[in-house]
N, C-alpha and C positions, 0 to 999 in steps of 0.2 A: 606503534613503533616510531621511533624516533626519524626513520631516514623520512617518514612519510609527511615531515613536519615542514619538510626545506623547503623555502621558497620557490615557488612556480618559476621555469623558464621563460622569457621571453617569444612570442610569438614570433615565428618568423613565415611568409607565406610561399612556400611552394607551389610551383606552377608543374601539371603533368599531363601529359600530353595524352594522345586518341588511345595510343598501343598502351601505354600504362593502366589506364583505364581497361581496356580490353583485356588484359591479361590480368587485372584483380576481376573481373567480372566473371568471365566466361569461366574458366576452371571452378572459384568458388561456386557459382551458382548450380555449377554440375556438381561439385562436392556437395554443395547442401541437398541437391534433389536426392542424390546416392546415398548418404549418409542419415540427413535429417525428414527425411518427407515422407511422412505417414502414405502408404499403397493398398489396397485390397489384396489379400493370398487367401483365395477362399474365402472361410467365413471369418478369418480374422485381419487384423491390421498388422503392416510390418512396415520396413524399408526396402527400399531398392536390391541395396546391398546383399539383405537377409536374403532375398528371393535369388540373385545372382548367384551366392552361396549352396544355396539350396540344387539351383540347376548344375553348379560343377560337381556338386556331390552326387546327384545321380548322374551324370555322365562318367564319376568313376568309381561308380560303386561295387564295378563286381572286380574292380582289382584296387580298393582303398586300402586294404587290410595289408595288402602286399607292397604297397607303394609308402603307406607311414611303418612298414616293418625296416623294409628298407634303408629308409630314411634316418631311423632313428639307431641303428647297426651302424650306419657310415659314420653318423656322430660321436658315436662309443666308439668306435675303430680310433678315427682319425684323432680324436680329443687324446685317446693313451697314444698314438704314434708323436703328435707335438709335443707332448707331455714329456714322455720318455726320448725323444733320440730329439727333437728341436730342429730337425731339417731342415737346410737354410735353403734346399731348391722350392720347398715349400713356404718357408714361411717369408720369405721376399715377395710374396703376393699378400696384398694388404687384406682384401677376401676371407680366403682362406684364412692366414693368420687370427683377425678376427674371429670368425666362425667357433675356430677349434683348438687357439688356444686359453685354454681356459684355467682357473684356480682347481686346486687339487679338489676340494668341496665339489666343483661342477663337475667335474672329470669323474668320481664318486656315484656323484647322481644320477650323470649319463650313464654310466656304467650300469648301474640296476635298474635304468628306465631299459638299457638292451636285454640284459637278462630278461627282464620280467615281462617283455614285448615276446621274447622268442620264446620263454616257457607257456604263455598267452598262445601264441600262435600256434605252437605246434602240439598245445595241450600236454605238455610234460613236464615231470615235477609237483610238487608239493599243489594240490585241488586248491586249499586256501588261495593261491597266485594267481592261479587260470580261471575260476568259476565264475559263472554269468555277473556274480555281484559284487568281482572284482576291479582283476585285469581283467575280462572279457569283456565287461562294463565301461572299464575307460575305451579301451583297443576298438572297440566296436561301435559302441554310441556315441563319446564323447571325441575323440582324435578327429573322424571321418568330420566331423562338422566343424572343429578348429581347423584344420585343416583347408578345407574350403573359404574360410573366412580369414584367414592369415595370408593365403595366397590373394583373395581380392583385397583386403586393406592394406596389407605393404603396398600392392601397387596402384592404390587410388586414395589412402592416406596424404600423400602429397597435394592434393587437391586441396585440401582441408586446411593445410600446415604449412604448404609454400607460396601462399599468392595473396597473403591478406586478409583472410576472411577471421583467423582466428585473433587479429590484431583490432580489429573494427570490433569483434564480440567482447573481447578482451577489454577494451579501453572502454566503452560504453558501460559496461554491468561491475566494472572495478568499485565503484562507488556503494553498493548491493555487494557482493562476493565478498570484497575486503575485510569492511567492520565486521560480518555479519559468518562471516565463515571462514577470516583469516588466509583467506587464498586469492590469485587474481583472477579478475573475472573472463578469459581465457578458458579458466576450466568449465564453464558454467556449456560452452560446447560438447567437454566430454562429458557431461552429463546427461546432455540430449542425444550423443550420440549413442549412449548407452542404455539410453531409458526407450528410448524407440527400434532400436536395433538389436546391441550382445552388450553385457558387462566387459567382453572380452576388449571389445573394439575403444573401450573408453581407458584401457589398463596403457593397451601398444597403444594409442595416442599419446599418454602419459607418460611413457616409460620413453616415446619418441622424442618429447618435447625438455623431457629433463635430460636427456643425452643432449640437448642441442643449446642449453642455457635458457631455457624459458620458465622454469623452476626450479626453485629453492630446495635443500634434500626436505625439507619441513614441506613443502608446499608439494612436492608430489608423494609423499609418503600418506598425505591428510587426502588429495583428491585419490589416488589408487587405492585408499581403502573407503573412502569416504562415500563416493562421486562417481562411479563406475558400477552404477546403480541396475539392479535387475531390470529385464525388458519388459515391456507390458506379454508380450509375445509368454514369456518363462512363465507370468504370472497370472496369463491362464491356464497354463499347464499346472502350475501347482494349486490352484483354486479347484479345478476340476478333479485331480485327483483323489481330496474330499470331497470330495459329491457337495459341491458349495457355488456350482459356478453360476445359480440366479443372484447370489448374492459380489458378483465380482466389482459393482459398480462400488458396495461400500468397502469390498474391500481393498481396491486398488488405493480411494481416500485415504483408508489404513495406512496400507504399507507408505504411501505421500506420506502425512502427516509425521508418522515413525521415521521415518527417514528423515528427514526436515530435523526435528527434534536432537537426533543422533548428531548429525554435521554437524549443530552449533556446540553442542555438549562433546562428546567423543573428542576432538582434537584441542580442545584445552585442559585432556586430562594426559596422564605420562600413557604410554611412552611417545603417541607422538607430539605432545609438549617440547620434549626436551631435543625433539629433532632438530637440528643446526639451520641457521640459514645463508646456507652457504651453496654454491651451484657444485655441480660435478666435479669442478674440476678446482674447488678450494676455493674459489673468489668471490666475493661478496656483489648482493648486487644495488644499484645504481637507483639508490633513493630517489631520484626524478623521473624516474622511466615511467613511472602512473598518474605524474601532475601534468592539469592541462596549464600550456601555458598563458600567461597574460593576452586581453584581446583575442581568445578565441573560446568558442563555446564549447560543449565537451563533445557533439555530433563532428563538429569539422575539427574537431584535434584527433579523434576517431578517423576518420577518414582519409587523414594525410598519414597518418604512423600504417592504416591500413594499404596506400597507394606508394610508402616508399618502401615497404615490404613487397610486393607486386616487381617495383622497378627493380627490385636484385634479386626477383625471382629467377632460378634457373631458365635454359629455353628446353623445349619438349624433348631434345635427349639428354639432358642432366638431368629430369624430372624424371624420365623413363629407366636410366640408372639408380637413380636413388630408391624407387620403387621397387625394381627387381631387388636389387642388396636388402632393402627391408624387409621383402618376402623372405627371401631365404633364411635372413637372420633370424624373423620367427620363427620359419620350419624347422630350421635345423638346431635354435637356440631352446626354443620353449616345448617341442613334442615331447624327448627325450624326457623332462622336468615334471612335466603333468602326466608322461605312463609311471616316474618313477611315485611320485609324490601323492598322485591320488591312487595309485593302487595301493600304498604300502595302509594311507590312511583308511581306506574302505576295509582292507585287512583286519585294520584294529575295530571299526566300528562295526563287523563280519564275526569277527572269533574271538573278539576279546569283552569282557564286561567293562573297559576301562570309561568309555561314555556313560555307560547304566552309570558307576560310583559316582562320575561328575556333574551326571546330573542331581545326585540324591541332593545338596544341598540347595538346590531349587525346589524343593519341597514345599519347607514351611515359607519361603516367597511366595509361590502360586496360591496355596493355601489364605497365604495373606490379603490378595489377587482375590480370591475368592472364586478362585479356577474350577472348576468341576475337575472329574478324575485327576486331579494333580499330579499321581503319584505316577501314573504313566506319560501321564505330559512331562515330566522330569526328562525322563529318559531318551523323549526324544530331542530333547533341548540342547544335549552336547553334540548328540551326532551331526548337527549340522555342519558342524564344523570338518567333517569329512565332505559330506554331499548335501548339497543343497535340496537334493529332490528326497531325502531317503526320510528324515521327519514326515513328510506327506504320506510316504508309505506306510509310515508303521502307525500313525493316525488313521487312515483307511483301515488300516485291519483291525485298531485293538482300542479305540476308544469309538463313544456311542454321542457321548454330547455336541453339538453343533456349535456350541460357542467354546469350544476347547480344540475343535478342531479347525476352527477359526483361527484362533489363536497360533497356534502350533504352523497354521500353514503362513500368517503372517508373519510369524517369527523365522521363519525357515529363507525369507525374501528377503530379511531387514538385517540379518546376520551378516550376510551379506559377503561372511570371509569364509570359502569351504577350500579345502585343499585337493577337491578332483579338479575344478577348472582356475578357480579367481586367485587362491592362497599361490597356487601352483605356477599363475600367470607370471604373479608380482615374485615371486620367489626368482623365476625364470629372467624375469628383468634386472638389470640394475637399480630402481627402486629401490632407495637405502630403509630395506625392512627385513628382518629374520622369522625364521618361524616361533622362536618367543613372543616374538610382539604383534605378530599377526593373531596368535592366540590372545593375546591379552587384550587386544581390537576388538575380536569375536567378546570376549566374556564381557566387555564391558559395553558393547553395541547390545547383548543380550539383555545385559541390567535397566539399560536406559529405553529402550521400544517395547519390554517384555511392558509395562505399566500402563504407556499409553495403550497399546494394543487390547492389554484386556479390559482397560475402560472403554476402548470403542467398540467392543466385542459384547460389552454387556449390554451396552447402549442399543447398537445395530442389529444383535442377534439372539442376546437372550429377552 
């Protein structure tokens, strides 16, 4: 691109003092322990975070159901009260307003995320809405654990995103990230944060950072579908679910490699090509912002864009503000979005055969592939696109080969778009992406890892 040709700025040397240093130091290196730093949980590896997560969820586990039932009722309430009458003793709070007033599309959504919460809950209504492999599916398994992780990273997210640490990662790996993946090297954080910890936590970093002008609508549309990569954690759960988990070491390589491959390919094709590179708010941005400048090497031009980020860091209560408002804006913005949008989706790939059809022309592909059973690996190849975990399942029960069930469970990681958690997250953001093009992300992340995947599948396991 062109802005990225202009002449380097002149060096100038900034001088920063104990407290500056101190405040890029101390929050980052506690955001990266919480965030970034591989921990024992039993017999497996996680983060900090995850295991935090885990503790607020059974601290409220025996009233979760009732607390995100709640929650997502007040959102459908209050979104048609702003909606319909505009209340100005309400919406003179900035909060609030925020929160709940929303486009007619959101106000929709929420609307059938309440419905389908309270026919869920109180088991009434059409079985298709409430049954285990629906709503009861999201309501039960999937909220209780967003839930606890949206409440801790709203308010430990700011560790990560207000003190520097993401401007030192950023400017150092721009050189790598850039050519090579068309994004700044900034995201190359959410990708750890998300490959060690939740796809989820790498979406709200992303979706945080483009509300705030640190990406382009192109550049977070490529890293929230790209980059917000499964956890090692998810990915022994789906290894084990085919009874494959000796082989998790080649297949972790797999899904790497598959992934690797997709990022460079995937966003140089439409639709997120044709994504704008324009921030939020229509303004283009500042061709210099990634040259280091004249007289200084690329470590200490890193290090001062990271330490004057630091100097106009909030102090600990605009940090503990921003946090709290993030929280809630997840809970109350994205619950709603993921009861309506992955229950409708599990619906279809529940009672409808519309997956089976989509997958039929993956047929003679696999076939091509030289897939075993192909013809029921088909079938599972569109579903993913509802859940991530449900491919695994119906691989456990109906196919016999090992390298197809290989396959299928690496496919199911590398897809990577499903609409119970990730399609639902980025939907639930302002991430400029629709559910068109989320789908069109999935089918062609499908076409581009299905290839590599069954070549290391033959390789590794047949």
């Amino acid at each position: 691109m062109s802005q990225f040709n202009s002449p380097a700025p002149k060096s100038v040397a900034p001088n920063y003092d104990l407290k500056v240093w101190l405040t890029f130091l101390i929050p980052s290196l506690i955001g990266v322990f919480l965030f970034m730093t591989p921990v024992p949980s039993g017999e497996i590896m996680t983060i900090p975070i995850a295991v935090m997560a885990k503790a607020i969820q059974a601290l409220f586990s025996e009233i979760a159901l009732e607390v995100i039932a709640v929650i997502i009722c007040i959102t459908g309430v209050m979104s048609l009260i702003f909606s319909l009458f505009k209340p100005k003793s309400l919406t003179k709070y900035h909060l609030l307003n925020h929160l709940f007033n929303v486009s007619w599309i959101w106000l929709v959504t929420r609307l059938f995320g309440m419905a389908f919460v309270l026919l869920t809950y109180f088991q009434v209504g059409p079985h298709a809405i409430s049954s285990e492999n629906t709503g009861l599916l999201v309501l039960k398994d999937l909220l209780p654990v967003l839930f606890s992780v949206f409440i801790l990273a709203g308010l430990l997210l700011p560790l990560l995103l207000n003190f520097g640490l993401l401007e030192l990662a950023g400017t150092l790996l721009t050189k790598i990230m850039r050519p090579v993946f068309g994004v700044p090297g900034r995201s190359a954080v959410n990708c750890v944060a998300s490959w060690l910890g939740d796809g989820s936590v790498g979406i709200l970093m992303t979706a945080r950072q483009y509300e705030d002008k640190y990406y382009t609508q192109r550049e977070a549309a490529i890293i929230g579908t790209t980059f917000s990569a499964v956890s090692i954690t998810f990915c022994l759960v789906v290894i084990g679910q085919v009874k494959l988990e000796y082989l998790f070491a080649p297949f972790y390589l797999t899904v790497c490699l598959a992934g690797v491959v997709a990022a460079i390919i995937v966003p140089r094709l439409p639709p997120l090509r044709f994504k704008k590179d324009i921030y939020i708010d229509g303004s283009e941005p500042d061709g210099n912002a990634e040259l280091v400048p004249e007289g200084k090497t690329l470590f200490k031009h890193s290090l001062d864009v990271a330490l004057e980020k630091a100097k106009k860091a909030p102090g600990f209560k605009g940090t503990l503000q921003e946090g709290v408002h993030n929280a809630l804006d997840m809970v109350f913005a994205v619950l709603p979005v993921v009861m309506a949008v992955g229950t409708f989706a599990l619906i279809i790939a529940e009672y409808t055969p519309i997956f089976q059809y989509l997958g039929m022309p993956f047929v003679p592909f696999l076939e091509l592939l030289q897939v075993p059973e192909a013809e029921a690996a088909a079938q599972t190849i569109m579903v993913g696109f509802a859940d991530m975990f449900i491919p695994s399942i119906l691989a456990a029960g109906s196919i016999e080969s090992d390298v197809t069930r290989f396959i299928i469970a690496a496919m199911s990681v590398t897809q990577l778009i499903y609409m119970s958690e990730v399609g639902a997250l980025l939907l639930g953001s302002k991430i400029p992406v629709n559910i068109v093009e989320l789908f069109i992300v999935f089918i062609l992340r499908t076409l581009v890892t299905l290839p590599v995947i069954a070549l290391m599948a033959h390789w590794l396991v047949g």
